[in-house]
Each structure stands twice: as structure tokens, then as C-alpha cells.
PDB file of N, CA, C and O in Angstrom, chain B, residues numbered from 101:
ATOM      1  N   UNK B 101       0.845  -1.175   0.000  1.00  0.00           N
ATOM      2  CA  UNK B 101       0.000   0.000   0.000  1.00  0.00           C
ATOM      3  C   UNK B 101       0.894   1.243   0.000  1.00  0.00           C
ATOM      4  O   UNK B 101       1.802   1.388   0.819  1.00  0.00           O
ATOM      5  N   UNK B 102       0.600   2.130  -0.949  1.00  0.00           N
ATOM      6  CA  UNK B 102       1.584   3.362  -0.748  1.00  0.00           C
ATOM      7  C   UNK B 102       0.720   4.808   0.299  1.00  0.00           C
ATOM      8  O   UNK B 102      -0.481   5.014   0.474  1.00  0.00           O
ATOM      9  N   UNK B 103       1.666   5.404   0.699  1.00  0.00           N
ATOM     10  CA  UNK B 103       1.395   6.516   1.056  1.00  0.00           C
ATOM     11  C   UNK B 103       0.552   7.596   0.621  1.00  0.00           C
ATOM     12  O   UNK B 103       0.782   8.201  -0.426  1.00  0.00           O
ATOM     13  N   UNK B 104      -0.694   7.941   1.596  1.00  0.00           N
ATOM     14  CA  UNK B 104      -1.538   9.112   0.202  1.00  0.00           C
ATOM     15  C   UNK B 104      -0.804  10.817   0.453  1.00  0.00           C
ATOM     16  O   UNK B 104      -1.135  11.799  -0.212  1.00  0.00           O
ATOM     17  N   UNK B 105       0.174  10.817   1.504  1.00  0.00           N
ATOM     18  CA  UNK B 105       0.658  12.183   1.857  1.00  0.00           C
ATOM     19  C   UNK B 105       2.314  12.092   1.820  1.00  0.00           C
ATOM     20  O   UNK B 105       2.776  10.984   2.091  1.00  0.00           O
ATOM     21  N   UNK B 106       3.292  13.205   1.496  1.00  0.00           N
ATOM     22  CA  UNK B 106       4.363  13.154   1.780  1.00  0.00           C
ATOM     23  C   UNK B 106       4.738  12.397   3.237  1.00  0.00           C
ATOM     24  O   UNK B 106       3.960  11.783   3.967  1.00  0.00           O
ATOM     25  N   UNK B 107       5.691  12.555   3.362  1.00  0.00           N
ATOM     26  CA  UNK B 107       6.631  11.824   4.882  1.00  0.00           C
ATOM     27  C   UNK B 107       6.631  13.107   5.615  1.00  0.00           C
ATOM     28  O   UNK B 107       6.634  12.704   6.778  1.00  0.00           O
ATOM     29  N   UNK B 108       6.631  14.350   5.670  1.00  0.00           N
ATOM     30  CA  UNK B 108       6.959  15.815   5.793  1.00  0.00           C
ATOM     31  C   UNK B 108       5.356  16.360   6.218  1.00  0.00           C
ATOM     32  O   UNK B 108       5.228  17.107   7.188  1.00  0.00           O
ATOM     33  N   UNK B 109       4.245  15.952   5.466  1.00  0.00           N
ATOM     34  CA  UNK B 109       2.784  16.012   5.886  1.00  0.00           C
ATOM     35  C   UNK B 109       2.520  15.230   6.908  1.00  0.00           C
ATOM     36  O   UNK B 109       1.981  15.767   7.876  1.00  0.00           O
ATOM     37  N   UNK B 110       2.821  13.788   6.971  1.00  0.00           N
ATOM     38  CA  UNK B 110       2.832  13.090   7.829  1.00  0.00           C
ATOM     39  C   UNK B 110       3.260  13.518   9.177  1.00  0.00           C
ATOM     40  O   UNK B 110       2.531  13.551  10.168  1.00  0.00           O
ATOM     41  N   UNK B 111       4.561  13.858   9.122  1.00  0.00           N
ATOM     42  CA  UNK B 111       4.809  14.189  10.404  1.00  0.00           C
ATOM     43  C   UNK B 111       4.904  15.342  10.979  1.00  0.00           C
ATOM     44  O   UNK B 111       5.449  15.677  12.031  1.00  0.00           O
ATOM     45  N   UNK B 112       3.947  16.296   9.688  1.00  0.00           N
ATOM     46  CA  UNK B 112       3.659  17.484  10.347  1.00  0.00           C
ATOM     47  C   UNK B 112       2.661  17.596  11.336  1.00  0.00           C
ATOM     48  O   UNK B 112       2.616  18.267  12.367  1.00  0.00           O
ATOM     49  N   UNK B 113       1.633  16.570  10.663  1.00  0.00           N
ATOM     50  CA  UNK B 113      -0.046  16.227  10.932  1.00  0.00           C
ATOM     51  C   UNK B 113       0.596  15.361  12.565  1.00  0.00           C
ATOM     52  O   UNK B 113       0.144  15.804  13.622  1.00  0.00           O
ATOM     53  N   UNK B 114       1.161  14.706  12.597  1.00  0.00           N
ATOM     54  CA  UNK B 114       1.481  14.406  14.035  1.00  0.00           C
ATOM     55  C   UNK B 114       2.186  14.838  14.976  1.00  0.00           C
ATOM     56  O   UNK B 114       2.670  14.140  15.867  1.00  0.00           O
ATOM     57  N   UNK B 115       2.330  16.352  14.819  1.00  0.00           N
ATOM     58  CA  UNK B 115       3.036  17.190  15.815  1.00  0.00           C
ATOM     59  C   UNK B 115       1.773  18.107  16.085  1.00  0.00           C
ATOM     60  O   UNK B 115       1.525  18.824  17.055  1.00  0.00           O
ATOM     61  N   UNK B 116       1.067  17.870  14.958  1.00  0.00           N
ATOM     62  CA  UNK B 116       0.227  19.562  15.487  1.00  0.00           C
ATOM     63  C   UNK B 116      -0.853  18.649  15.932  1.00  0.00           C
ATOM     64  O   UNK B 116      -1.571  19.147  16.799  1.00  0.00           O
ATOM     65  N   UNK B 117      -1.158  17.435  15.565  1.00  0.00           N
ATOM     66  CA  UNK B 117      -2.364  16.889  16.503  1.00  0.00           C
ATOM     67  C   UNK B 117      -1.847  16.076  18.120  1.00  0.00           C
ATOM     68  O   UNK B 117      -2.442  15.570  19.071  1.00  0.00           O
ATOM     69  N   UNK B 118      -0.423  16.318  17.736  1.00  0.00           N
ATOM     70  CA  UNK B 118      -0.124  15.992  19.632  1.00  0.00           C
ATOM     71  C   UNK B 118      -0.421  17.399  20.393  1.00  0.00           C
ATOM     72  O   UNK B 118      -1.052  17.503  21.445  1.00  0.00           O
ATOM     73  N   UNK B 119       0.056  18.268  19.783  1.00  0.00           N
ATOM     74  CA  UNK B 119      -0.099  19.236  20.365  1.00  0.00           C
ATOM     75  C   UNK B 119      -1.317  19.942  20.973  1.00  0.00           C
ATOM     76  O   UNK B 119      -1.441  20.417  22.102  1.00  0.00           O
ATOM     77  N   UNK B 120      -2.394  19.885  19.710  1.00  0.00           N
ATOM     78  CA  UNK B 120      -4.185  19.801  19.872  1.00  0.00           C
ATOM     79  C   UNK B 120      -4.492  18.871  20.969  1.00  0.00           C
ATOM     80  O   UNK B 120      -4.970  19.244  22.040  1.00  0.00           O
ATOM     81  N   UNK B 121      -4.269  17.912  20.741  1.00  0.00           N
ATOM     82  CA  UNK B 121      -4.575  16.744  21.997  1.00  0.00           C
ATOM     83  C   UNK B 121      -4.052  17.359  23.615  1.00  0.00           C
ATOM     84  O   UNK B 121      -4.618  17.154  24.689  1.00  0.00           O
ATOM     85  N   UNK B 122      -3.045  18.001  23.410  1.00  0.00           N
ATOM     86  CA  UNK B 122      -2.683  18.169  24.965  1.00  0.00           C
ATOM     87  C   UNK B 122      -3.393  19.818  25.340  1.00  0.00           C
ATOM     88  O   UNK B 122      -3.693  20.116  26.496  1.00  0.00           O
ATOM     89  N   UNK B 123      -3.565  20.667  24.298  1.00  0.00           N
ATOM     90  CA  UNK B 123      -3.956  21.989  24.543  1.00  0.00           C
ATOM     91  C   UNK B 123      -5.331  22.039  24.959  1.00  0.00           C
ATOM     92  O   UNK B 123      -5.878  22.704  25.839  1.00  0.00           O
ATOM     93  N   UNK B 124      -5.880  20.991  23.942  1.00  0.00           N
ATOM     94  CA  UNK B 124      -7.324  20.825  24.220  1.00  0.00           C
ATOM     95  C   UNK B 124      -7.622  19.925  25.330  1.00  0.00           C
ATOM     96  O   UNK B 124      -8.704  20.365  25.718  1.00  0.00           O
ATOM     97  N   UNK B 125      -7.405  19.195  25.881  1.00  0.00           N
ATOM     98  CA  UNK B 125      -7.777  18.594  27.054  1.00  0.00           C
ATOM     99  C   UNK B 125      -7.670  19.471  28.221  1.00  0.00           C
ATOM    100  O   UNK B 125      -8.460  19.647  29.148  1.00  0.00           O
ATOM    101  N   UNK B 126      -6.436  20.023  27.958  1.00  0.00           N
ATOM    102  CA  UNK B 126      -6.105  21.336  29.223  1.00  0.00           C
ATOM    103  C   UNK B 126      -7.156  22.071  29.300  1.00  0.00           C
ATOM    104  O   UNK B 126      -7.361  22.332  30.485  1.00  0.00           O
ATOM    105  N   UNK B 127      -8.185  22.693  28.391  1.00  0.00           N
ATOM    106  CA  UNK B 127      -8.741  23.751  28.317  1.00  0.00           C
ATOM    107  C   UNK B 127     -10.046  22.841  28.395  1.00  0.00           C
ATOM    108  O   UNK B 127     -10.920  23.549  28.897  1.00  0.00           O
ATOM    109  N   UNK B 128     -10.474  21.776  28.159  1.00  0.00           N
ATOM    110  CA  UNK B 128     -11.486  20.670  28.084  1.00  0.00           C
ATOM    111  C   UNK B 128     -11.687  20.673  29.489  1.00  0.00           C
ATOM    112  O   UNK B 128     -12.841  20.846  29.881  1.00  0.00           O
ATOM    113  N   UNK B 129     -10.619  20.485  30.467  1.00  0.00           N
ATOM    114  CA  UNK B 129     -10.401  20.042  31.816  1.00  0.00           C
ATOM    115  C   UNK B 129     -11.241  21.060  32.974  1.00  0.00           C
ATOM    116  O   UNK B 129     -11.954  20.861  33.957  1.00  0.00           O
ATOM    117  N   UNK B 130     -10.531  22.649  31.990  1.00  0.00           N
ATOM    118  CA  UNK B 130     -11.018  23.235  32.893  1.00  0.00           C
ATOM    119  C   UNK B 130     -11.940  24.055  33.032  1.00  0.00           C
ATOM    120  O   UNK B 130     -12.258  24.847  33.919  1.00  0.00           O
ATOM    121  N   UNK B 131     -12.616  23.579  31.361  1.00  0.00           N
ATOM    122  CA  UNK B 131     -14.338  23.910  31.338  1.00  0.00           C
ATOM    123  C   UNK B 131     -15.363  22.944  32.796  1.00  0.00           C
ATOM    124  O   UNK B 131     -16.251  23.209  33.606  1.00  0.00           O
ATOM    125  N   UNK B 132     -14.658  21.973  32.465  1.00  0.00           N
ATOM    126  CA  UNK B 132     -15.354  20.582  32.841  1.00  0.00           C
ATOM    127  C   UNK B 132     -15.319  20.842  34.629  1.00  0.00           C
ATOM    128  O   UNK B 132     -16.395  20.640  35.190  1.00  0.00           O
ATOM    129  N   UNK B 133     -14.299  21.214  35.388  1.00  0.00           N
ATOM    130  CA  UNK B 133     -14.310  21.495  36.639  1.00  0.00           C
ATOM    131  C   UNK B 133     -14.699  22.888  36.901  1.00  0.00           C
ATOM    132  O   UNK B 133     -14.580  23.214  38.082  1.00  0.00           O
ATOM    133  N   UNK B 134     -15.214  23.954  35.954  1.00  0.00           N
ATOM    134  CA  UNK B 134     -15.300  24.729  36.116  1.00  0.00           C
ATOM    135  C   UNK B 134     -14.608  25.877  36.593  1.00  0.00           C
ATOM    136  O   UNK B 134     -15.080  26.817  37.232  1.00  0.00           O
ATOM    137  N   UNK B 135     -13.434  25.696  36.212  1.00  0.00           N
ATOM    138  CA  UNK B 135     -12.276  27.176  36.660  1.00  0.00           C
ATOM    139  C   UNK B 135     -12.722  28.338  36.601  1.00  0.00           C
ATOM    140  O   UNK B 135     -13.534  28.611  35.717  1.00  0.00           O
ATOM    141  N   UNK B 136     -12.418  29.044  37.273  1.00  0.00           N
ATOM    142  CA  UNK B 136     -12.773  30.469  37.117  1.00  0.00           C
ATOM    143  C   UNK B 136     -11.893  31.193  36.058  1.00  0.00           C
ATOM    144  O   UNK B 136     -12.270  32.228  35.509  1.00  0.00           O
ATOM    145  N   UNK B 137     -10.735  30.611  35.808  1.00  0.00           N
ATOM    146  CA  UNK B 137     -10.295  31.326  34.277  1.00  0.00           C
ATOM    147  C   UNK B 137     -11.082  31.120  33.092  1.00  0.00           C
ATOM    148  O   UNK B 137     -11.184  31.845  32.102  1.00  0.00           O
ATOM    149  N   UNK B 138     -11.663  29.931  33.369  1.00  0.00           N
ATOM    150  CA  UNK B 138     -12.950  29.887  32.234  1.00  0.00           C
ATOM    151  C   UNK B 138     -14.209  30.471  32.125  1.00  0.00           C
ATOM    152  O   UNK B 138     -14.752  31.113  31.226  1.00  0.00           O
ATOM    153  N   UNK B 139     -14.592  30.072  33.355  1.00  0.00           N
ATOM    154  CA  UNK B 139     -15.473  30.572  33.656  1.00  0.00           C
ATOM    155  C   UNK B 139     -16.454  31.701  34.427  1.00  0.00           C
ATOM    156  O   UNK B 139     -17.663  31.662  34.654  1.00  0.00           O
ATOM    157  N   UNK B 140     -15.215  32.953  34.806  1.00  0.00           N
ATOM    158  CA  UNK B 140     -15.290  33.980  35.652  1.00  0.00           C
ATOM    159  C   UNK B 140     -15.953  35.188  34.817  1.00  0.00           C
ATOM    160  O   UNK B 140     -15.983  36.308  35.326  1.00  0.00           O
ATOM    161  N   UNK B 141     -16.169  35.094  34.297  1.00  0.00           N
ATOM    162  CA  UNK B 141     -16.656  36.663  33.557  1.00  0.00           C
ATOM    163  C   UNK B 141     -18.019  36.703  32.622  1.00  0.00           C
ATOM    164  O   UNK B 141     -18.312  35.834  31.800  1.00  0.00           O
ATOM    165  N   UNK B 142     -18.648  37.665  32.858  1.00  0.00           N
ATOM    166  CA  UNK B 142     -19.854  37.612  32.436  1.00  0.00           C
ATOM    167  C   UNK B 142     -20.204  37.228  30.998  1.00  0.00           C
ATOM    168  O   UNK B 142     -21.327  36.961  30.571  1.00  0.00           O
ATOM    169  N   UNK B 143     -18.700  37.251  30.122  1.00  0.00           N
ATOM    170  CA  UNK B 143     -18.924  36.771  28.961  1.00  0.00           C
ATOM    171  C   UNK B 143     -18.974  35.593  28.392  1.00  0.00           C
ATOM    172  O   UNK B 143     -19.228  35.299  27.224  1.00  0.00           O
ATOM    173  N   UNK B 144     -18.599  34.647  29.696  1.00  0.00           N
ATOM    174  CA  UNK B 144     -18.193  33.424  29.237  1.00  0.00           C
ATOM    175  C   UNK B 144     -19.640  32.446  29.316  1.00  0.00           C
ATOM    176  O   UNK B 144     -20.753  32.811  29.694  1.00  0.00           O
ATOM    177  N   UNK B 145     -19.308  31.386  28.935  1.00  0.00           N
ATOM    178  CA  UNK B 145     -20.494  30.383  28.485  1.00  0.00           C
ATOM    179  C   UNK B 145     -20.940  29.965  30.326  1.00  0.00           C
ATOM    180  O   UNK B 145     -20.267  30.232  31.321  1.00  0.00           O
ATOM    181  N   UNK B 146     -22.241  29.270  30.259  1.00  0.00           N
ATOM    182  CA  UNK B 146     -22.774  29.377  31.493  1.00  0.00           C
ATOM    183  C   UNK B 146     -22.425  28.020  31.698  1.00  0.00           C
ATOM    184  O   UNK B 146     -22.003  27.693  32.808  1.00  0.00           O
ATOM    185  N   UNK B 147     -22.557  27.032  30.637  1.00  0.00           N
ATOM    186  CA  UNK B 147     -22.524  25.334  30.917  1.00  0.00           C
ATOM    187  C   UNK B 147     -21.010  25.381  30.991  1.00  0.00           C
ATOM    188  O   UNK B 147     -20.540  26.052  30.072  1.00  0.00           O
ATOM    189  N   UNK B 148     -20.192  24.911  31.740  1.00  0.00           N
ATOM    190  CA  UNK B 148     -18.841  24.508  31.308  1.00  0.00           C
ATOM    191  C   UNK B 148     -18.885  22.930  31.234  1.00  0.00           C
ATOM    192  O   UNK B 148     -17.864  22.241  31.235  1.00  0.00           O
ATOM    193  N   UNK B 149     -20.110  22.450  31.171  1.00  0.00           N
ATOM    194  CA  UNK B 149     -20.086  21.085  31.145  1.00  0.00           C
ATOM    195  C   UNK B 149     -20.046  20.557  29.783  1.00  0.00           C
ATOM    196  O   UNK B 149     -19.423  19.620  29.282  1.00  0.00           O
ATOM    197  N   UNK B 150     -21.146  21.684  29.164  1.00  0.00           N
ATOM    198  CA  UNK B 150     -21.343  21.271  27.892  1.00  0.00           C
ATOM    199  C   UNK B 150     -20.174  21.261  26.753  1.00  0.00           C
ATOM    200  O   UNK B 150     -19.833  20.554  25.804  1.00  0.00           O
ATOM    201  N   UNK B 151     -19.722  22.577  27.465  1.00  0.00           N
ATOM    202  CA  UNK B 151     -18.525  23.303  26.570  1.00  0.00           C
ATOM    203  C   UNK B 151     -17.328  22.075  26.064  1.00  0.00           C
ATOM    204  O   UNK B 151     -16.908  21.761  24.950  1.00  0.00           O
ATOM    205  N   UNK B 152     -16.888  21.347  28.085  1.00  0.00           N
ATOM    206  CA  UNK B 152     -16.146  20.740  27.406  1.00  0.00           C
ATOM    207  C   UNK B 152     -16.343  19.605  27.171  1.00  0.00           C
ATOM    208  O   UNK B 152     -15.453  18.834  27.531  1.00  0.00           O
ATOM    209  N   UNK B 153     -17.507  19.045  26.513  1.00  0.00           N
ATOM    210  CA  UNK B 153     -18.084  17.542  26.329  1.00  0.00           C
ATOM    211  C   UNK B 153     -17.545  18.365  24.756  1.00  0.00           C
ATOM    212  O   UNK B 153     -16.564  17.867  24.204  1.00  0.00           O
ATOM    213  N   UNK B 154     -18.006  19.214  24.303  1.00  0.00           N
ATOM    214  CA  UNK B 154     -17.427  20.182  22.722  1.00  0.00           C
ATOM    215  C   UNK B 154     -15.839  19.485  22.502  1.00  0.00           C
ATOM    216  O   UNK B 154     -15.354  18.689  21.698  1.00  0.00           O
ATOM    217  N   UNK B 155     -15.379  20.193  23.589  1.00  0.00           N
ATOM    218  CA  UNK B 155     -13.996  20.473  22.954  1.00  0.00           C
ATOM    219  C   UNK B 155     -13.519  18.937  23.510  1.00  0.00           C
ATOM    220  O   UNK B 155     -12.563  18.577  22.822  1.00  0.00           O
ATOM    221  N   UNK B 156     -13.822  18.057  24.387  1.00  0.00           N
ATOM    222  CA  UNK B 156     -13.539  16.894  24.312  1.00  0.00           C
ATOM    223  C   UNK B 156     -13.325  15.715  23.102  1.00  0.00           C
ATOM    224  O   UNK B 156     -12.456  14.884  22.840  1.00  0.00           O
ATOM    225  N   UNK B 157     -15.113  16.289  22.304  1.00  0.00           N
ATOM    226  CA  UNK B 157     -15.106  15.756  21.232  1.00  0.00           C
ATOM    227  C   UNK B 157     -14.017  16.365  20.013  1.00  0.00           C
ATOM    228  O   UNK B 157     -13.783  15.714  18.994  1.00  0.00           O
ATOM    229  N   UNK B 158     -13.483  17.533  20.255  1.00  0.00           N
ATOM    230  CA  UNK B 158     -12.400  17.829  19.021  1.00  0.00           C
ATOM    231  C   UNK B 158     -11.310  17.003  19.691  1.00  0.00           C
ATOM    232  O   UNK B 158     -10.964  16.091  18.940  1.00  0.00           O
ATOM    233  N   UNK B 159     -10.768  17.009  20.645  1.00  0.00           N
ATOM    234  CA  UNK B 159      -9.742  15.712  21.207  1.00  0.00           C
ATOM    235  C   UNK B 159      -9.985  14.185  20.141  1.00  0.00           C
ATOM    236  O   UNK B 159      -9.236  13.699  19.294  1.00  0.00           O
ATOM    237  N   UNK B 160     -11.092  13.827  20.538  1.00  0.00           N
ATOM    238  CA  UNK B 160     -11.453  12.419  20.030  1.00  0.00           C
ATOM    239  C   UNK B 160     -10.912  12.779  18.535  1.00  0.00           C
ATOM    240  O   UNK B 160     -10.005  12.020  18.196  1.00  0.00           O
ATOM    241  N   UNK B 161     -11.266  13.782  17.544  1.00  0.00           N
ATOM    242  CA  UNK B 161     -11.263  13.935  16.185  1.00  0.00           C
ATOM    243  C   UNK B 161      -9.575  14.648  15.823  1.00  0.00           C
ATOM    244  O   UNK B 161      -9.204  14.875  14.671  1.00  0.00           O
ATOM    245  N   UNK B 162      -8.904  14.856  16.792  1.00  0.00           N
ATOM    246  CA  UNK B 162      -7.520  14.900  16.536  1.00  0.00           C
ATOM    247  C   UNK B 162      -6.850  13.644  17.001  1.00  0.00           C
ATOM    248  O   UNK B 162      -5.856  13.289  16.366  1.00  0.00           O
ATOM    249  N   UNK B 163      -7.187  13.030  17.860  1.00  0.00           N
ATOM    250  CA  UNK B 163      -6.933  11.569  18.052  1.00  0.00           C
ATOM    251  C   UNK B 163      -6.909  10.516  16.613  1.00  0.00           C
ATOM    252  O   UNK B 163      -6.162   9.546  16.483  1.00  0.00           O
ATOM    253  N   UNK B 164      -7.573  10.830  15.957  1.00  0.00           N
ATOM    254  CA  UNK B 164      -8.039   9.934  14.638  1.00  0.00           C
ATOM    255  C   UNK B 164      -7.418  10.757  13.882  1.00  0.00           C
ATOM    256  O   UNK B 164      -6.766   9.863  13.342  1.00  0.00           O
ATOM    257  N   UNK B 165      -6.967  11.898  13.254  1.00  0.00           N
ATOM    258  CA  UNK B 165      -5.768  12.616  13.207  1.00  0.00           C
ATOM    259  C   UNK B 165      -4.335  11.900  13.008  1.00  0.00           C
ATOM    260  O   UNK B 165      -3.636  11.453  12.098  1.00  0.00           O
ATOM    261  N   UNK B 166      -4.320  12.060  14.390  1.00  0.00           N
ATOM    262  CA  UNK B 166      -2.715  11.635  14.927  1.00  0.00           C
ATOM    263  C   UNK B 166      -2.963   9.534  14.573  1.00  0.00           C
ATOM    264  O   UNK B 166      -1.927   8.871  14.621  1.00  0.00           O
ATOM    265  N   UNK B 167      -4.364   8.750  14.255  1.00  0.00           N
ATOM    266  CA  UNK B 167      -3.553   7.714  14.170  1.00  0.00           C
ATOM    267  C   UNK B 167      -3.488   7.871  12.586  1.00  0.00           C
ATOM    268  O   UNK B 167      -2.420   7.511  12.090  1.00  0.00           O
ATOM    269  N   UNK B 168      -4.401   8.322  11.768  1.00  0.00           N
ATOM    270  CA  UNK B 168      -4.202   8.515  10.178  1.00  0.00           C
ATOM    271  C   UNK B 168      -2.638   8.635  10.024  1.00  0.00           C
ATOM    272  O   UNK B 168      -1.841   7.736   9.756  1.00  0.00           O
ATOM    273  N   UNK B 169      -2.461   9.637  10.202  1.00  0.00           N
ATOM    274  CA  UNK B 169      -0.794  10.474   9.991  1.00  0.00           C
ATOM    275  C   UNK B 169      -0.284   9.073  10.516  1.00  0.00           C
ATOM    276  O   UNK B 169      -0.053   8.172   9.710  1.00  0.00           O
ATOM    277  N   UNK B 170      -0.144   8.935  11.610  1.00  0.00           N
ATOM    278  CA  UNK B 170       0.769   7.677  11.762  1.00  0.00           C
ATOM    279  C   UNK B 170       1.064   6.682  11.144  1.00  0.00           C
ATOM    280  O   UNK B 170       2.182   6.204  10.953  1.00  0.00           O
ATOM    281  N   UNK B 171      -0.320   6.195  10.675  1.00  0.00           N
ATOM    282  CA  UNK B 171      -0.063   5.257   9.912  1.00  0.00           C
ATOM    283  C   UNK B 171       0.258   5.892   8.073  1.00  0.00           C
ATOM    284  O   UNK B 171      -0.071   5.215   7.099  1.00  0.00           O
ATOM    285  N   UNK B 172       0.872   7.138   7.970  1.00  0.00           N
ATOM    286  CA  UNK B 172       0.826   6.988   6.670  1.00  0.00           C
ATOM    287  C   UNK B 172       2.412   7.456   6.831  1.00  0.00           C
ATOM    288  O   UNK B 172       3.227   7.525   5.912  1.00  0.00           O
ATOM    289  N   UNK B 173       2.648   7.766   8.258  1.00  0.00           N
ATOM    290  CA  UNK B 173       4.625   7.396   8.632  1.00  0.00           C
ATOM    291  C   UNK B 173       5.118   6.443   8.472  1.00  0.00           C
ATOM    292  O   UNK B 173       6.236   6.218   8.010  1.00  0.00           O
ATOM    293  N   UNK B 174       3.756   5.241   9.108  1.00  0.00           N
ATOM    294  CA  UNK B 174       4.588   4.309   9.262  1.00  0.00           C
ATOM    295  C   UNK B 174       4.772   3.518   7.713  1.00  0.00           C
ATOM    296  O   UNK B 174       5.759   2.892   7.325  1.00  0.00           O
ATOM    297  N   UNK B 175       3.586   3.752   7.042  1.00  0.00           N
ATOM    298  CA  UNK B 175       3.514   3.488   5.233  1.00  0.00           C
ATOM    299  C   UNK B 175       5.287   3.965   4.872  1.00  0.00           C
ATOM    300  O   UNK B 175       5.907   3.065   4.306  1.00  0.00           O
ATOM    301  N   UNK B 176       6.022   5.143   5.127  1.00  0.00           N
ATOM    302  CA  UNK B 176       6.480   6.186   4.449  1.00  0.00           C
ATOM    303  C   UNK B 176       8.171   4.837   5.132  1.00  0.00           C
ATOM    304  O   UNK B 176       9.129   4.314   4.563  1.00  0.00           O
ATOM    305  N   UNK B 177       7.770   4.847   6.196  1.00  0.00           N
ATOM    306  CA  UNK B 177       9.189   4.109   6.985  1.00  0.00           C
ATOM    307  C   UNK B 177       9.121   2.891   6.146  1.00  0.00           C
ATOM    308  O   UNK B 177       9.835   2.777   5.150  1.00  0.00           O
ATOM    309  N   UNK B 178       8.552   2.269   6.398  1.00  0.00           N
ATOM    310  CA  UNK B 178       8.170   0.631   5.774  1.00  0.00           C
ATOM    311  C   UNK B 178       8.354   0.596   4.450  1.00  0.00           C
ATOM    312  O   UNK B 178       8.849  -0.500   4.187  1.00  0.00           O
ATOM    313  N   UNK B 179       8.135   1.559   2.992  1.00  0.00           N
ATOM    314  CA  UNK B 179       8.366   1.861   1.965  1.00  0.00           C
ATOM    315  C   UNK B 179       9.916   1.908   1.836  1.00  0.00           C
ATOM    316  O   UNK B 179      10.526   1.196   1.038  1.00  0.00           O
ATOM    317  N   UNK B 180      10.609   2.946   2.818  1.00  0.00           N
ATOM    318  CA  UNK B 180      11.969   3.267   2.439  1.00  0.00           C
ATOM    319  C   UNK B 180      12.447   2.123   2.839  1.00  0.00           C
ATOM    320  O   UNK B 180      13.261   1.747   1.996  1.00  0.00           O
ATOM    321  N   UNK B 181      12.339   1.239   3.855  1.00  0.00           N
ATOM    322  CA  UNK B 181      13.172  -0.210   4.396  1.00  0.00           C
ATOM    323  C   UNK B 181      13.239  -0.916   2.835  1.00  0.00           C
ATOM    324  O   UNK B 181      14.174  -1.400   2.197  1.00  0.00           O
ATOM    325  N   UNK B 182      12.270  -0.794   2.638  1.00  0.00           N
ATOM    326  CA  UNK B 182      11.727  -1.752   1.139  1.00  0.00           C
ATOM    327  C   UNK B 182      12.668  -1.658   0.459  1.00  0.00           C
ATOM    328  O   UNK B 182      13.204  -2.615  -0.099  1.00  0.00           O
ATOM    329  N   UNK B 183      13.071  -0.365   0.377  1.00  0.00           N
ATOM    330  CA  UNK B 183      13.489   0.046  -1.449  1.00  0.00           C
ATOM    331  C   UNK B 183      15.089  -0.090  -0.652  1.00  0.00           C
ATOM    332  O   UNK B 183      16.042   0.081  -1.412  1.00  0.00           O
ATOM    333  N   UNK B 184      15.276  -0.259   0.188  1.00  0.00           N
ATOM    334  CA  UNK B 184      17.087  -0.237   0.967  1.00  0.00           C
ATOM    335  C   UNK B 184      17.176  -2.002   0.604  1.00  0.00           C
ATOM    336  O   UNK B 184      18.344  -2.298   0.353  1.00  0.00           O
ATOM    337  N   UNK B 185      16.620  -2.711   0.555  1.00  0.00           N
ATOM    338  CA  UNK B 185      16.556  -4.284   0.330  1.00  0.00           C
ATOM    339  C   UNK B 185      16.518  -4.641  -0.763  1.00  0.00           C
ATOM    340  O   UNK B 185      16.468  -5.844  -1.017  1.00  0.00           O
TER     341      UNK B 185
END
């Protein structure tokens, strides 16, 4: 099976969805317990429950992200072993 993205897309797509994964849970976390950095000011959303069941679900959808990309690294690694043999 070949690769549908460069090696360079690949492991771009799995830096910026590790990164999403950890930013967003942080900020997921502290909808969800209700922080007052989130949730202190009259502008902010009233549910922080709901909010971060939201941004939880963008976690889940950078999760599937980060395994796509992976597996089209690991396509990209497994290709070059190939062609060294």
C-alpha cells in the first residue's frame, strides 16, 4: 500500500495533533471542573459542562488525526526499508 501524503505532511499532521490533543484537554479540563479562568466573567459560556463535552469531542477527532498520519509514517518508513533491500 503506498502513502496518500508526503513523509513531511505526515509528520507534520502528528506534531500539530499531539499538540491539539494536549492543549485541548487542558482547556477541556477546565471547562469541565469549572475554573474560574474559564469561567469567571460575564462573557463566558454558562454550561462549562457542555462546553467541554465540545472540545472533548475535538480531542477524540484529533486523536483519529494523529492515528491517520501515523499510519501513513509508518507506510512512508516501511516503503523506504523496502526500497534499501
Amino acid at each position: 500500500m503506498k502513502p496518500l501524503f508526503s513523509a513531511f505532511t505526515a509528520w507534520s499532521c502528528i506534531v500539530l495533533s499531539v499538540f491539539a490533543i494536549i492543549i485541548l484537554t487542558a482547556i477541556g479540563t477546565l471547562f469541565k471542573i469549572g475554573h474560574e479562568s474559564m469561567l469567571g466573567s460575564i462573557n463566558d459560556p454558562e454550561d462549562g459542562k457542555s462546553v467541554a463535552a465540545t472540545v472533548f469531542g475535538a480531542v477524540v477527532v484529533y486523536i483519529g488525526f494523529l492515528v491517520f498520519c501515523s499510519g501513513q509514517a509508518w507506510l512512508h518508513s516501511r516503503q523506504r526499508s523496502v526500497q534499501l533491500h
